[in-house]
C-alpha positions in Angstrom: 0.0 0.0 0.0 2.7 2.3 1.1 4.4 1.5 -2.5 1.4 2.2 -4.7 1.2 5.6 -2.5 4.5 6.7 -3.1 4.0 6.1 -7.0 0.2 7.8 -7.0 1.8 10.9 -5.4 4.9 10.9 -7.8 2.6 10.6 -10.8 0.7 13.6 -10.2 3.7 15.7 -9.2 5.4 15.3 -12.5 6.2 18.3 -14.5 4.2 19.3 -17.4 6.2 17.9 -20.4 7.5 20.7 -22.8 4.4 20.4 -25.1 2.3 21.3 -22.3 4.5 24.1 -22.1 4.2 25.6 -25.2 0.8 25.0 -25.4 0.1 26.7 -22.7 2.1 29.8 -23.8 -0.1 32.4 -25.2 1.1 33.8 -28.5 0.6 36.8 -30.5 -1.3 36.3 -33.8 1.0 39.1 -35.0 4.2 38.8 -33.3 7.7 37.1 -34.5 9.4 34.4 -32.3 13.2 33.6 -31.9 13.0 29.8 -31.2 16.4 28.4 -29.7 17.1 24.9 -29.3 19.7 22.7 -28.0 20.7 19.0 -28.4 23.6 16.9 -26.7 25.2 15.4 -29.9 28.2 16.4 -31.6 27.0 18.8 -34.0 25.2 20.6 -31.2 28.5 20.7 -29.1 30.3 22.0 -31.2 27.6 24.6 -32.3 27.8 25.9 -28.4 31.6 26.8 -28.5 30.5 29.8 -30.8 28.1 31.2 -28.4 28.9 34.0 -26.5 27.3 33.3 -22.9 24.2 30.5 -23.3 26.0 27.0 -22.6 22.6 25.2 -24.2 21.4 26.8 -27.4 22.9 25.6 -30.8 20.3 26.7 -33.2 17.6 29.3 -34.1 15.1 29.2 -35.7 12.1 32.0 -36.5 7.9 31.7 -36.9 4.8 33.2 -36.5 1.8 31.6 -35.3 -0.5 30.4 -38.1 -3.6 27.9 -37.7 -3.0 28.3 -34.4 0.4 26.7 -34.2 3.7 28.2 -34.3 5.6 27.6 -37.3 9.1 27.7 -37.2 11.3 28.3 -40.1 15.2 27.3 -40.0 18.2 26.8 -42.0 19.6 23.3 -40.6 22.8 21.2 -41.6 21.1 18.2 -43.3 19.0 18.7 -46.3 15.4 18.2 -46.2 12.9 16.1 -48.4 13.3 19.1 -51.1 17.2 18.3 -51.2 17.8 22.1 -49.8 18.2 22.9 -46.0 15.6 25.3 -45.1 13.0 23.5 -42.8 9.3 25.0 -42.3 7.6 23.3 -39.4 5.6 22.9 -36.5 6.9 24.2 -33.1 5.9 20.4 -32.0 8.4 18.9 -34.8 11.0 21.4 -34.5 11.1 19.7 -30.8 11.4 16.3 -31.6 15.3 15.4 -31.9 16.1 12.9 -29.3 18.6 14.5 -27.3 16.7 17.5 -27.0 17.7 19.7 -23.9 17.4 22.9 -24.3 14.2 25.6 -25.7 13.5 29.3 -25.2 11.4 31.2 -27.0 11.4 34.8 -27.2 9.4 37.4 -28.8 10.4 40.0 -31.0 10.1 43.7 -30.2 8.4 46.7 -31.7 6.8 44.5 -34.1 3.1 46.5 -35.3 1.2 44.8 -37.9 2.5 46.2 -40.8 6.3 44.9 -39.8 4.6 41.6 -38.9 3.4 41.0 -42.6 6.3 42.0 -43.8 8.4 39.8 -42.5 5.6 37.1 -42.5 5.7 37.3 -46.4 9.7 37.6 -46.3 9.7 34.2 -44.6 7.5 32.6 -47.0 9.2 33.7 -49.9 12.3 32.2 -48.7 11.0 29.0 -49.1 11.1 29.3 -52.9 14.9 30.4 -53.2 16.4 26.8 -52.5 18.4 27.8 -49.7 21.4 25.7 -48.8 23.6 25.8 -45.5 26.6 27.7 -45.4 29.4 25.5 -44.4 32.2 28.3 -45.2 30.7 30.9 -43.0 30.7 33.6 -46.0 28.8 36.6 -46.8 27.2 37.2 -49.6 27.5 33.8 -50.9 23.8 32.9 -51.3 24.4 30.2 -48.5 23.1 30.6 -44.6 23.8 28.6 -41.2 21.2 29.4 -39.0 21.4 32.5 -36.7 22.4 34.2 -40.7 19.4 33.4 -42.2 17.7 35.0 -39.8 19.6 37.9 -39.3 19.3 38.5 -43.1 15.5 37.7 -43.2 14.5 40.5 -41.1 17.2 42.9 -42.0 15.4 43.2 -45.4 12.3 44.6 -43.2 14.8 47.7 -41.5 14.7 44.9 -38.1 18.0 44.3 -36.2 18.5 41.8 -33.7 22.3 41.5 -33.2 25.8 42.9 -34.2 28.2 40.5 -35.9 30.4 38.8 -33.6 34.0 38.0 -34.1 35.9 34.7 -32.7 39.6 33.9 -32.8 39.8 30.5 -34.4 42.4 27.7 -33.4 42.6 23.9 -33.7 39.8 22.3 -35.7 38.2 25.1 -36.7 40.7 27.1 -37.8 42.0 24.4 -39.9 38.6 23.5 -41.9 37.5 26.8 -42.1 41.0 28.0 -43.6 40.3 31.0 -41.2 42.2 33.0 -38.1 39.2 35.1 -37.2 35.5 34.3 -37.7 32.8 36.9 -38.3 29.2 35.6 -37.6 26.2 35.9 -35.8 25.8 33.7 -32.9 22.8 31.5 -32.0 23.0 33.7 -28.8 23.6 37.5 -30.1 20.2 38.6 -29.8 20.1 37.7 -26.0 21.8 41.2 -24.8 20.5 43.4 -27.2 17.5 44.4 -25.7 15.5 43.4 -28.9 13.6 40.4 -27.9 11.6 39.5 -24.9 11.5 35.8 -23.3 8.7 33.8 -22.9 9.7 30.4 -22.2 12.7 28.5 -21.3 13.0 24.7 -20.4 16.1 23.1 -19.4 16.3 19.1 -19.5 
């Protein structure tokens, strides 16, 4: 008896699992999201060692809410179905990689209605331009990682989010990238700037 007790009162002292956190969120039919994420694997590892202060996020990614969901659009390392890196989703897949651990969202600034549709229609023209992932970490190439695509996207609607950063290289990096010093905009940038407000964070 004193068994099944223990695991009754565990049971309804779990926490809410992170869908039950988002859903619970209330979002802004006409308000951008930053959406961060971060996994345990390799690629997410390394991803953090760019970051300027947040030890969990390794990629961002950027929505709206539509049919009541929030969509997410991000530029990711492995191409999708449509052979080109730039994934549209749910809020509910963009969560699904196993080793998920980390998510924030936060919510863009001095964003009216006008601003909203503008970069609403920015993001869904993007999907049409075949965008593929910059592995050089060049401007002006045509080709985005993550956090640039972004950047980029609302920069053609007069909206800033974050400076460019710049990161001495050694080891690894410096060797693939052919590189001493690295300019780029980290999955973190925004965080400081004043330019976004948080709304949810879960930590695994």
């Amino acid at each position: 008896m004193g068994i099944l007790l223990i695991i009754v009162i565990f049971s309804f002292h779990k926490s809410p699992s992170l869908d039950n956190k988002i859903k619970d969120l209330e979002f802004d039919s006409n308000s951008i999201y930053l959406i961060q994420r971060g996994t345990t694997g390799k690629l997410g590892n390394v991803a953090k060692d760019f970051n300027i202060s947040n030890k969990y996020a390794s990629h961002l990614g950027i929505g709206f809410v539509e049919n009541n969901t929030l969509t997410v659009y991000h530029v990711y390392v492995k191409k999708n179905d449509e052979k080109n890196n730039l994934y549209v989703e749910t809020i509910s897949d963009f969560i699904k990689p196993d080793d998920l651990n980390y998510l924030s969202i936060w919510k863009i600034k001095d964003i009216d209605k006008i601003k909203f549709n503008d970069v609403k229609q920015s993001l869904i023209n993007s999907e049409k331009e075949n965008i593929s992932f910059d592995f050089d970490f060049d401007e002006g190439n045509k080709k985005y990682y993550c956090s640039e695509y972004i950047v980029r996207e609302l920069e053609k609607n007069n909206i800033t989010i974050m400076p460019e950063h710049q990161k001495n290289l050694i080891g690894m990096a410096k060797q693939i990238l052919k590189k001493d010093t690295l300019n780029y905009f980290p999955v973190d940038g925004f965080e400081n700037t004043q330019k976004a407000t948080k709304i949810l964070e879960w930590i695994k």
